[in-house]
C-alpha positions as CSV (number, residue, x, y, z in Angstrom):
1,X,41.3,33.8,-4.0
2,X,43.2,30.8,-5.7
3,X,44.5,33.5,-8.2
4,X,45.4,36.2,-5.8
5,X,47.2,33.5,-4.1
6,X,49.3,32.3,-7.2
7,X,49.7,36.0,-7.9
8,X,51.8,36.0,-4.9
9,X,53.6,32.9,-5.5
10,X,54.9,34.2,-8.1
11,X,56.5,37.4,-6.9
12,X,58.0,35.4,-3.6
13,X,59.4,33.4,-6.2
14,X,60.7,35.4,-9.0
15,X,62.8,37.5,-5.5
16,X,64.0,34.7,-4.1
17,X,65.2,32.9,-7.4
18,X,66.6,36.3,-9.2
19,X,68.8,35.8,-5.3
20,X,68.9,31.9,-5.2
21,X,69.2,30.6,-8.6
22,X,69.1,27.2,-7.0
23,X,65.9,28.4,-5.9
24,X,64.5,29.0,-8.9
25,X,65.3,25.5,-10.2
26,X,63.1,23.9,-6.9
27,X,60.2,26.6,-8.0
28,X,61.1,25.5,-11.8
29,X,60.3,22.0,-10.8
30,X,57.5,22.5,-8.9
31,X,55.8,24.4,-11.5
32,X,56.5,21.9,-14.0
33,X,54.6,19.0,-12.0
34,X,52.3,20.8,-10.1
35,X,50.7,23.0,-13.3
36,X,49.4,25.5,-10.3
37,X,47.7,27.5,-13.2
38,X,45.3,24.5,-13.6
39,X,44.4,25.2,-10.4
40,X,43.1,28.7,-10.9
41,X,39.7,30.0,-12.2
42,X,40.5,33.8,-13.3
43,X,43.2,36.6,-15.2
44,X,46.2,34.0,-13.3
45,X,45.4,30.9,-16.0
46,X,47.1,33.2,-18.4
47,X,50.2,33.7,-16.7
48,X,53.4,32.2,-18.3
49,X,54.8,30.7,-14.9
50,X,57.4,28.4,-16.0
51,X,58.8,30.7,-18.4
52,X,58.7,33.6,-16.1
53,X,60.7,31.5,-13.4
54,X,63.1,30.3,-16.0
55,X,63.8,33.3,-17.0
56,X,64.4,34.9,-13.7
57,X,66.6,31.6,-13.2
58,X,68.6,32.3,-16.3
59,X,69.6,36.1,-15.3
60,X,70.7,35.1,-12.1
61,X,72.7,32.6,-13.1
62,X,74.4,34.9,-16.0
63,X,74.4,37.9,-13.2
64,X,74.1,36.5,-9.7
65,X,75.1,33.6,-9.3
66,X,79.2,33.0,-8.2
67,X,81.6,30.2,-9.4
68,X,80.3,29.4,-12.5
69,X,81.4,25.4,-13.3
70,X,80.7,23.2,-16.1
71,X,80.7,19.6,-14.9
72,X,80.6,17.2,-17.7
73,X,80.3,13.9,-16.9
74,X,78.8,10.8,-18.6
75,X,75.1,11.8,-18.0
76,X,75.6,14.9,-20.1
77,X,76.9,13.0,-22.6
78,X,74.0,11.0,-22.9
79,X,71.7,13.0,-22.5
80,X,73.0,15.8,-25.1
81,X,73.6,13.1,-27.2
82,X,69.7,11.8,-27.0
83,X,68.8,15.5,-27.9
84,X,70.8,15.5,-31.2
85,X,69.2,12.4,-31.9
86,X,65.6,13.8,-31.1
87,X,66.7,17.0,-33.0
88,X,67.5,14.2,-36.1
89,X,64.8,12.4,-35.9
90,X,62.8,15.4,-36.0
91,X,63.9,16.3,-38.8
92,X,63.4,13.7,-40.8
93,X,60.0,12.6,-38.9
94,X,57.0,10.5,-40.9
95,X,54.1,12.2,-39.6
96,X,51.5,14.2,-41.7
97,X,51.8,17.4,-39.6
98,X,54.9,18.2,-39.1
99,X,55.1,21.5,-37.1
100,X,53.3,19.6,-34.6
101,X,56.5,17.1,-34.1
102,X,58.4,19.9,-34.1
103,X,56.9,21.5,-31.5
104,X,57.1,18.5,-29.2
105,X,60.6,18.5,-29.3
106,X,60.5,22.4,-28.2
107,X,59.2,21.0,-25.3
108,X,61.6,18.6,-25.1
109,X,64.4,21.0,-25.7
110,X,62.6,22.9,-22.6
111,X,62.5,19.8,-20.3
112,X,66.2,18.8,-20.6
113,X,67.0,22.8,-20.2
114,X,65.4,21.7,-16.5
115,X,68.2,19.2,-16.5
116,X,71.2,21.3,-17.9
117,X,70.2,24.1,-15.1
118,X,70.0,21.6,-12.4
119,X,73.6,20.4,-12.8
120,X,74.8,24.2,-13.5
121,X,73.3,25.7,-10.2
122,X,72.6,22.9,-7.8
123,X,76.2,22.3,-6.3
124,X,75.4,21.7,-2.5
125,X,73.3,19.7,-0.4
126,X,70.8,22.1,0.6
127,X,70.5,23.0,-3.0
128,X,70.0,18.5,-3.8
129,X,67.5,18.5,-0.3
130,X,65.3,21.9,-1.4
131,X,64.8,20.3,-5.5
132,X,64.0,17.5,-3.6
133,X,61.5,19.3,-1.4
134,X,60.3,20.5,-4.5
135,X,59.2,17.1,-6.1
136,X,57.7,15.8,-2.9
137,X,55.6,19.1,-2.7
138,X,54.3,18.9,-6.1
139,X,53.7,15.2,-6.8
140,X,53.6,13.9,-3.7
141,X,51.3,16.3,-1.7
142,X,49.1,16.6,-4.5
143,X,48.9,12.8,-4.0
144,X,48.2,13.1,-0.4
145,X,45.5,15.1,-0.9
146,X,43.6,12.7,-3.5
147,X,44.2,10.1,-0.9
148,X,42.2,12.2,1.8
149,X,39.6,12.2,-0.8
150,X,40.0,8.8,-0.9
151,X,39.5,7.6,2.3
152,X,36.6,10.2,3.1
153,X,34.4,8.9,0.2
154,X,34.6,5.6,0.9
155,X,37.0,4.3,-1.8
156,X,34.6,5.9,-4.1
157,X,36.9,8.5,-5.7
158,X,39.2,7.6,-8.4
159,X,42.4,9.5,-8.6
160,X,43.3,11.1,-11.7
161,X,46.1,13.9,-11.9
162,X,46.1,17.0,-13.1
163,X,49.5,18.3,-14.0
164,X,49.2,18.2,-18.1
165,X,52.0,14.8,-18.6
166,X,50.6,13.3,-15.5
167,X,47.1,14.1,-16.0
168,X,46.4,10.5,-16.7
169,X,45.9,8.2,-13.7
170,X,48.5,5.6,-15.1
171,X,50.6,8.5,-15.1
172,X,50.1,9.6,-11.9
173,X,50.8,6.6,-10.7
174,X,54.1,6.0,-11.8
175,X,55.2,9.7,-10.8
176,X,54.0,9.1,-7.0
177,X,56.2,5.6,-7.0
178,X,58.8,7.5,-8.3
179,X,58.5,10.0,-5.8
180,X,57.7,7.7,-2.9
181,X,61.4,6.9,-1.9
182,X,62.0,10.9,-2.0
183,X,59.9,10.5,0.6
184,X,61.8,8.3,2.5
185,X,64.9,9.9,2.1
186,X,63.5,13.0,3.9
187,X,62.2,11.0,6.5
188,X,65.5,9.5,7.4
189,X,67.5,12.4,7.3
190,X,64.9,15.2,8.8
191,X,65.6,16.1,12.5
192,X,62.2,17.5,13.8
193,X,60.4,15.1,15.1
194,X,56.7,16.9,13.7
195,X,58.4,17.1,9.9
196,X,59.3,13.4,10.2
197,X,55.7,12.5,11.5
198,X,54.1,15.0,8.6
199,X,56.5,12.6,6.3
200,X,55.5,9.7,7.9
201,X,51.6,10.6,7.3
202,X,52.5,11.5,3.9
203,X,54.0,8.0,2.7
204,X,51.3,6.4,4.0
205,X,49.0,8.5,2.2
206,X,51.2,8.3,-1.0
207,X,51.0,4.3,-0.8
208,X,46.9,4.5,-0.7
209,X,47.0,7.1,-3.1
210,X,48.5,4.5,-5.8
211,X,45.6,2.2,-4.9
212,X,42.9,5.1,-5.5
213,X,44.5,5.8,-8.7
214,X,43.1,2.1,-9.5
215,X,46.1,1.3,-11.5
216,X,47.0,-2.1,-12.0
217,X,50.3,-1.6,-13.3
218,X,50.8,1.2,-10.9
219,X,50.4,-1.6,-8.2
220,X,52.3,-3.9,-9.2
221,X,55.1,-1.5,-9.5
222,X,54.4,-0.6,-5.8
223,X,54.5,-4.1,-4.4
224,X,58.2,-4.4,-6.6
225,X,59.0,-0.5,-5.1
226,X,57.9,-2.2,-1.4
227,X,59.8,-5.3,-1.9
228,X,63.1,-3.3,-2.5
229,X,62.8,-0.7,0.1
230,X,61.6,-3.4,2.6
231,X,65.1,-5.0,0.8
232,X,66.9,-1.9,1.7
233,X,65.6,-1.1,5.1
234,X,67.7,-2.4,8.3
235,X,63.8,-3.3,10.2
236,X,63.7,-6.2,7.7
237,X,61.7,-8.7,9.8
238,X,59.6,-5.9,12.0
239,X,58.5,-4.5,8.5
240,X,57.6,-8.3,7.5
241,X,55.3,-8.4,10.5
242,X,53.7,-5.5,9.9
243,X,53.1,-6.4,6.2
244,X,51.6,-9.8,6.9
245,X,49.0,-8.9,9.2
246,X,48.4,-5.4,7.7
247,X,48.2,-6.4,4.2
248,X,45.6,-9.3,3.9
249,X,43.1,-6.7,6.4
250,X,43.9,-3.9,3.9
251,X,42.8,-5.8,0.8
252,X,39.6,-6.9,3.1
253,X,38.9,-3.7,3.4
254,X,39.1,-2.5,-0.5
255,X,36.0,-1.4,-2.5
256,X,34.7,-4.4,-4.8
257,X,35.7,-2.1,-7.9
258,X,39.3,-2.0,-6.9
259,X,39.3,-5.8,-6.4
260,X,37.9,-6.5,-9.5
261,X,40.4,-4.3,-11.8
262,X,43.6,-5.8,-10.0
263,X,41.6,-9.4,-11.0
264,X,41.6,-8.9,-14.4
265,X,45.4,-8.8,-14.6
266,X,45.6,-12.6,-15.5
267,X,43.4,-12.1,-18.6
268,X,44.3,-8.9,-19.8
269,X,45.7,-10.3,-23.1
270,X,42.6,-12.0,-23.9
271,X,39.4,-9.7,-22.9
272,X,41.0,-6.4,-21.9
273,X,40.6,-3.7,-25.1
274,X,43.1,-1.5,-23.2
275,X,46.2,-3.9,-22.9
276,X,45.1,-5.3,-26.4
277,X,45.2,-1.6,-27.1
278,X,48.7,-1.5,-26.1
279,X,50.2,-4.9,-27.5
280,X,48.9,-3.1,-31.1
281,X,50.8,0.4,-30.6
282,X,54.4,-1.9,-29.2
283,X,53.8,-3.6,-32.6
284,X,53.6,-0.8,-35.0
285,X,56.4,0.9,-32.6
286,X,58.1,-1.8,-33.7
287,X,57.2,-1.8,-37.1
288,X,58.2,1.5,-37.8
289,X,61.6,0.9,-36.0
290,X,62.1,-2.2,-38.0
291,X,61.8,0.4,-41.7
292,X,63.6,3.3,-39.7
293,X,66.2,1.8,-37.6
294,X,68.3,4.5,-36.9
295,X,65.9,7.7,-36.5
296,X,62.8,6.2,-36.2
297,X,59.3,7.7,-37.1
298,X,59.8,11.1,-34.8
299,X,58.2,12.5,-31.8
300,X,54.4,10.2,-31.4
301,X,54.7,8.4,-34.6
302,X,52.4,5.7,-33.9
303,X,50.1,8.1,-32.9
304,X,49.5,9.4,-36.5
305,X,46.6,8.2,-38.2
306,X,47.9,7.6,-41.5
307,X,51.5,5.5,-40.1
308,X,48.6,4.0,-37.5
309,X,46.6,2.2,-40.4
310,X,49.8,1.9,-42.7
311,X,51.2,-0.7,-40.2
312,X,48.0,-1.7,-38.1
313,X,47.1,-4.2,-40.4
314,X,49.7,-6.0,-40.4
315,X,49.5,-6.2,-36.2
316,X,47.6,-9.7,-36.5
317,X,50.3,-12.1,-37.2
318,X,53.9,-9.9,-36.7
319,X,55.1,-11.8,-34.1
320,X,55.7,-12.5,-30.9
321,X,52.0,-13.3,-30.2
322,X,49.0,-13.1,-32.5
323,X,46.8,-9.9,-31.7
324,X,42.8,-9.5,-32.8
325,X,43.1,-6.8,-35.9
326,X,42.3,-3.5,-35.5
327,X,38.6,-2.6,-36.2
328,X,38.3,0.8,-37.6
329,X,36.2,2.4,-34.7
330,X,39.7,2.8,-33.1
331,X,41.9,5.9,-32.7
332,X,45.6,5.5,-32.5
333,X,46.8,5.2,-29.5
334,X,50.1,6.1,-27.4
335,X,53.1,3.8,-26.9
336,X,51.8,3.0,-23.1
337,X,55.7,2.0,-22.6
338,X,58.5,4.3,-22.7
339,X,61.2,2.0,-24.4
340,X,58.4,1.4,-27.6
341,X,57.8,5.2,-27.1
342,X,61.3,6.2,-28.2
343,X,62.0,3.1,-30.1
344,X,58.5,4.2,-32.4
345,X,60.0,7.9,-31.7
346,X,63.6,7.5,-32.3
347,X,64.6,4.1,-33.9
348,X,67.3,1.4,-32.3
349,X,69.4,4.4,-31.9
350,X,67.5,6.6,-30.2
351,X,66.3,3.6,-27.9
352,X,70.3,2.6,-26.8
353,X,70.7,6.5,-25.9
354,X,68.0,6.8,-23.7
355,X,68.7,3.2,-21.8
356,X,72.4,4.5,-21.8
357,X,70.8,7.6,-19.8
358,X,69.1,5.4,-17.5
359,X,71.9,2.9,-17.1
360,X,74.8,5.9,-16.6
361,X,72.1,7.5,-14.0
362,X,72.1,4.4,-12.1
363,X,75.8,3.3,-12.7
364,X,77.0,7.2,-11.7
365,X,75.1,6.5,-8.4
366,X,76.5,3.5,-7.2
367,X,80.2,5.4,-7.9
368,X,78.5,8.4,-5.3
369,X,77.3,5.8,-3.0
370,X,80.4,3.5,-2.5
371,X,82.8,6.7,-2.3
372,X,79.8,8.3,0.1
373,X,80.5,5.0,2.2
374,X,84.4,5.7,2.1
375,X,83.9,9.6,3.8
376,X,81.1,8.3,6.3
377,X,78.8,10.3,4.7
378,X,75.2,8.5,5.3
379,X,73.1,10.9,4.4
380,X,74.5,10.4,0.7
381,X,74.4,7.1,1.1
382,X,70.7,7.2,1.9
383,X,70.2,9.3,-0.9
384,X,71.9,7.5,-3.6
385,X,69.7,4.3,-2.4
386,X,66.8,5.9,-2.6
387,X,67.5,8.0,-6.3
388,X,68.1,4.4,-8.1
389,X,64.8,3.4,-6.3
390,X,63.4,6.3,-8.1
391,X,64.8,5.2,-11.2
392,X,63.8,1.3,-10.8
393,X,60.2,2.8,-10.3
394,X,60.6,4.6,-13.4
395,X,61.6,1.5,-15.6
396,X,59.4,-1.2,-14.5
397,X,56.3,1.5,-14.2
398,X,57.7,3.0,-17.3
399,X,56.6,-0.5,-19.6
400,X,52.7,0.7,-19.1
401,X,53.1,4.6,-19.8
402,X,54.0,7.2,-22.4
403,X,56.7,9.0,-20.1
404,X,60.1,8.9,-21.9
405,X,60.2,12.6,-21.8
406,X,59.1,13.2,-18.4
407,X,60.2,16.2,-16.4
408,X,60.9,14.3,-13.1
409,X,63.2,11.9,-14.8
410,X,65.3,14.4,-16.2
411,X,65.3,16.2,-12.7
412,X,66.3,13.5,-11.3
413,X,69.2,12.1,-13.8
414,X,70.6,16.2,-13.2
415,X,70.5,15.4,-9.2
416,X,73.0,12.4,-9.9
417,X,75.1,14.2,-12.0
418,X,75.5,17.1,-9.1
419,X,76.1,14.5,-6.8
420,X,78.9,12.7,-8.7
421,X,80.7,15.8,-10.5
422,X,80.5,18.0,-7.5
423,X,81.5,15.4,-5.4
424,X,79.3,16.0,-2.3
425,X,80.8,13.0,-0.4
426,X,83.4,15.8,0.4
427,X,81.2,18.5,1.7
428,X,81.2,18.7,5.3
429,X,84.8,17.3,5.7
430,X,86.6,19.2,3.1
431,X,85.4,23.0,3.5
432,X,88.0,24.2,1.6
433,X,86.2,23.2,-1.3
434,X,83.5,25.1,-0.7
435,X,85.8,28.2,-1.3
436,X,87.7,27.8,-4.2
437,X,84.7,27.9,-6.3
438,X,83.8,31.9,-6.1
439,X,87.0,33.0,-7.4
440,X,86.7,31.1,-10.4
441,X,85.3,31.9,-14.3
442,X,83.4,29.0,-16.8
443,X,85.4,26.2,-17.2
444,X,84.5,22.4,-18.1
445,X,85.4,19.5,-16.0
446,X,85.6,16.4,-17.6
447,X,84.2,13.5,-15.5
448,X,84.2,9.9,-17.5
């Protein structure tokens, strides 16, 4: 049945994105994060869905799809430039199989395609609202729905993704606080009263979600997500109330097993093998940086066995702190924090581009917001508050994760640039805008 019914999916969605391009970025997205062939049991775990959607995507854009507009502005710069610097390091990478790094960065190359294609067709709001849709239908229903398992057993059921880069329940976590003031957004701006109490249901379940998912990290990054929208929210001291007589009877209520993990936080350093795990893969990140400073070791470096044991004994004593050595039962492991990820990855270099990606991100929305304020446009205004939310989950969750090349980032980032470039504080006062578009052929706008 689950294959029939993906079977379907996919030829609404290869109609209506061959006639909506914009729709076939929201399907692109929600293929991306949902992985619905993971889902399957039969013939439909073969099918090539992304591909087949980004194809149909491409074609319409080339052949369907009116008013064809470049946009460049400082995000594109930034990001184009990271991919020249992946392409580099690439290139020159230290691992000991290098078609496999190579074929990371394919898969890079694909992910900021995702991103190119939403600033190329996206150019509306209801194009922004539906890729927007599209997230919190993927990450955060899926999340819902662990949550429900959650509750019904008891606390008993740890929450684990499926979704290939979000498989992991650390990364899980950080995707559902990313995707948590999406959420919200909705829920401001959606009129029917039975969407906004769906919404509604769905935060909730979102928030309990990132305490099945047993994550310490990914709680601490919601109590810093809650503090800001609680920050941002015009029900300041009503939401206080709430939280001071709901939270300490919530805890109560927690399974002993979840109380004990969010315990150990204090003395992680000393007796935890995972965070000491992670203190030894920032240090040979750093190594490597520190004898590659411009390009770095490539895509995973510290994740190769022979650059792991190269640099791992020399983890003890390189400073800041003084780590246990490595014993030699242990495997490399992954970054766990997306600035040593690309800094291992990509050198000092690499590592200012991609900040520079998330600081234009957030700089290019607070220009959208403060001209949104100017037109009266609140919706934008809510959205813009909410996207940099987004992108304060991602940095603070981000320093406990391998997700520097993360598909909803990259969404994301393209959603700002559409916001900026096609300046949608103008849309439903200056409809003449809306019109002068069709008429015209590809041409670049230059945005700094």
């Amino acid at each position: 049945m689950r294959d029939l019914i993906l079977v379907a999916f996919l030829f609404i969605a290869i109609y209506y994105s061959f006639k909506k391009p914009f729709i076939g970025v929201a399907a692109w997205v929600w293929i991306a994060l949902m992985a619905p062939a993971s889902w399957a049991f039969g013939f439909s775990q073969s099918f090539r869905l992304n591909l087949t959607i980004v194809l149909v995507t491409a074609l319409s854009y080339v052949f369907v799809f009116k008013g064809k507009a470049f946009k460049f502005t400082r995000i594109h710069f930034w990001v184009f430039l990271f991919l020249l610097w992946t392409l580099i390091s690439t290139a020159t990478n230290l691992n000991v199989d290098p078609d496999w790094v190579w074929d990371y960065w394919f898969n890079f190359l694909k992910i900021l395609m995702l991103f190119l294609f939403v600033t190329l067709v996206v150019t509306r709001r209801i194009h922004v609202d539906t890729v927007i849709w599209a997230i919190v239908l993927s990450i955060s229903a899926y999340a819902g729905m662990e949550a429900l398992k959650f509750l019904l057993s008891a606390g008993s059921h740890r929450i684990t993704g499926r979704a290939g880069i979000i498989a992991d329940r650390n990364d899980l976590a950080v995707a559902i606080n990313m995707s948590i003031p999406l959420i919200v957004y909705l829920l401001q701006v959606s009129k029917h009263k039975w969407v906004k109490r769906g919404l509604s249901i769905l935060l909730i379940l979102n928030i309990l979600s990132i305490v099945g998912t047993y994550s310490r990290a990914g709680f601490i990054g919601l109590m810093i997500l809650g503090t800001a929208l609680w920050w941002n929210s015009k029900h300041r001291v009503s939401i206080l109330l709430v939280a001071v007589v709901s939270i300490p009877l919530l805890y109560g209520a927690a399974p002993d097993s979840w109380k004990e993990r969010q315990s150990t936080v204090s003395t992680a350093a000393e007796e935890d093998l995972s965070f000491i795990g992670r203190l030894w893969a920032w240090k040979i990140s750093t190594m490597i940086a520190v004898d590659h400073p411009f390009f770095g070791g490539g895509f995973a470096a510290v994740r190769d066995p022979i650059l792991w044991a190269h640099y791992g004994a020399r983890t003890p004593h390189y400073p800041p702190i003084y780590t246990r050595p490595i014993p030699d039962t242990i495997i490399p492991k992954a970054a766990h924090n997306i600035f040593m990820q690309v800094l291992g990855d990509h050198g000092f270099g690499g590592l200012f581009v991609f900040c520079m990606i998330l600081f234009s991100a957030w700089r290019v929305n607070l220009i959208t917001r403060k001209k949104a304020r100017e037109h009266n446009q609140d919706w934008l205004v809510k959205l813009t508050t909410m996207l940099n939310l987004s992108f304060l989950a991602y940095a603070i969750n981000g320093c406990n994760v391998s997700l520097a090349y993360f598909d909803e980032f990259y969404a994301l980032a393209g959603l700002v640039a559409v916001l900026f470039a096609n300046q949608l504080w103008k849309e439903s006062t200056d409809k003449s805008a809306k019109q002068t578009t069709p008429g015209h052929d590809h041409h670049v706008t230059r945005s700094f």
